[in-house]
Residue, then its C-alpha position, 0 to 999 in steps of 0.5 A: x259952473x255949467x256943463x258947457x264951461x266945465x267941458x271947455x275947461x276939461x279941453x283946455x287941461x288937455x291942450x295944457x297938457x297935449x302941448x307939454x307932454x312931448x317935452x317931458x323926455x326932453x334930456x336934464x340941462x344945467x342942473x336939472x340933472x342934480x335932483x333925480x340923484x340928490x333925491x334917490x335914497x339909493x344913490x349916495x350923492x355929495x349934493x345938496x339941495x340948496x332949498x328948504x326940505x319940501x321941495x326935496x320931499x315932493x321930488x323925493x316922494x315922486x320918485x317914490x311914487x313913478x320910480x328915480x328912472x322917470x323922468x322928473x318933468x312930470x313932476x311940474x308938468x303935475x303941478x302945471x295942470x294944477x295951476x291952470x286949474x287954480x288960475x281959472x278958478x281965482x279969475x272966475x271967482x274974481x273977475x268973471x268966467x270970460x277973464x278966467x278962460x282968456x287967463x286960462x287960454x294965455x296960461x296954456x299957450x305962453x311959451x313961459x308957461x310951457x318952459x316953466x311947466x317942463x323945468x325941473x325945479x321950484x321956481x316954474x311951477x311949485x312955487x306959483x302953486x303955494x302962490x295960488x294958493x295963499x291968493x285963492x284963500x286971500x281973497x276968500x278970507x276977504x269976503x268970508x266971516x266968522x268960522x269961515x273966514x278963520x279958515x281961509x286965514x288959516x289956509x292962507x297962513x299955511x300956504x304961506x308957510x309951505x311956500x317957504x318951506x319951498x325956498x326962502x325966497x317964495x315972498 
């Protein structure tokens, strides 16, 4: 990757996230406003989760880290810029560095994107994270041999088994 492509790469994180981040003190709607209670140990809450328990880990341990009084749109807005990181990567590994930074430029600026990005839940941002993830060593397995191709096997079956562990319905 050459130092021009690398810079363009960086401006659009930064796009990605100059764009979301006046949404992260948007108000928790529907019920959004469930998780920062069900995952704070302190608050005694009759909710549950009704997905596996890595989704409850990973807002839990956000809370953890930033503290329950942050608001949890980071949390996909995190994830988001992952993505973005990962999609660009597999369509420059697949098609070509001018395919990844169109998918990347589309990624950025489709309201989808923005909506799922600042949604706090599994679907929007967490889930497509372990999906990129199972694709990237998909295509890795492919095209490897040997020890290596075991990995990527590995690191396939793995990404498969935590976007499970997401929600059941991540196949």
């Amino acid at each position: 990757v050459r130092m021009h492509e690398k810079v363009v790469l960086i401006i659009l994180v930064f796009i990605f996230i100059g764009i979301r981040f006046p949404g992260t003190d948007l108000p928790l709607h529907q019920d959004e406003y469930k998780w920062p209670k069900i995952v704070n140990p302190a608050l005694k809450s009759d909710t549950e989760i009704p997905h596996p328990p890595l989704s409850q880990f990973i807002y839990r341990e956000a809370g953890r880290i930033a503290g329950y009084d942050v608001d949890f749109r980071f949390v996909p807005l995190f994830f988001g810029t992952i993505n973005l990181l990962l999609l660009y990567y597999f369509l420059r590994m697949r098609f070509g560095k001018k395919e990844a930074m169109v998918g990347g430029v589309l990624f950025t600026l489709s309201y989808f994107s923005v909506l799922a990005s600042l949604m706090v839940d599994t679907d929007g941002q967490i889930m497509p994270f372990f999906f990129l993830l199972a694709l990237i060593s998909y295509y890795k397995a492919g095209r490897s041999f040997g020890r290596e191709q075991m990995l990527w096997i590995g690191g396939l079956l793995l990404s498969c088994v935590l976007g499970f562990f997401i929600k059941v319905s991540f196949a």
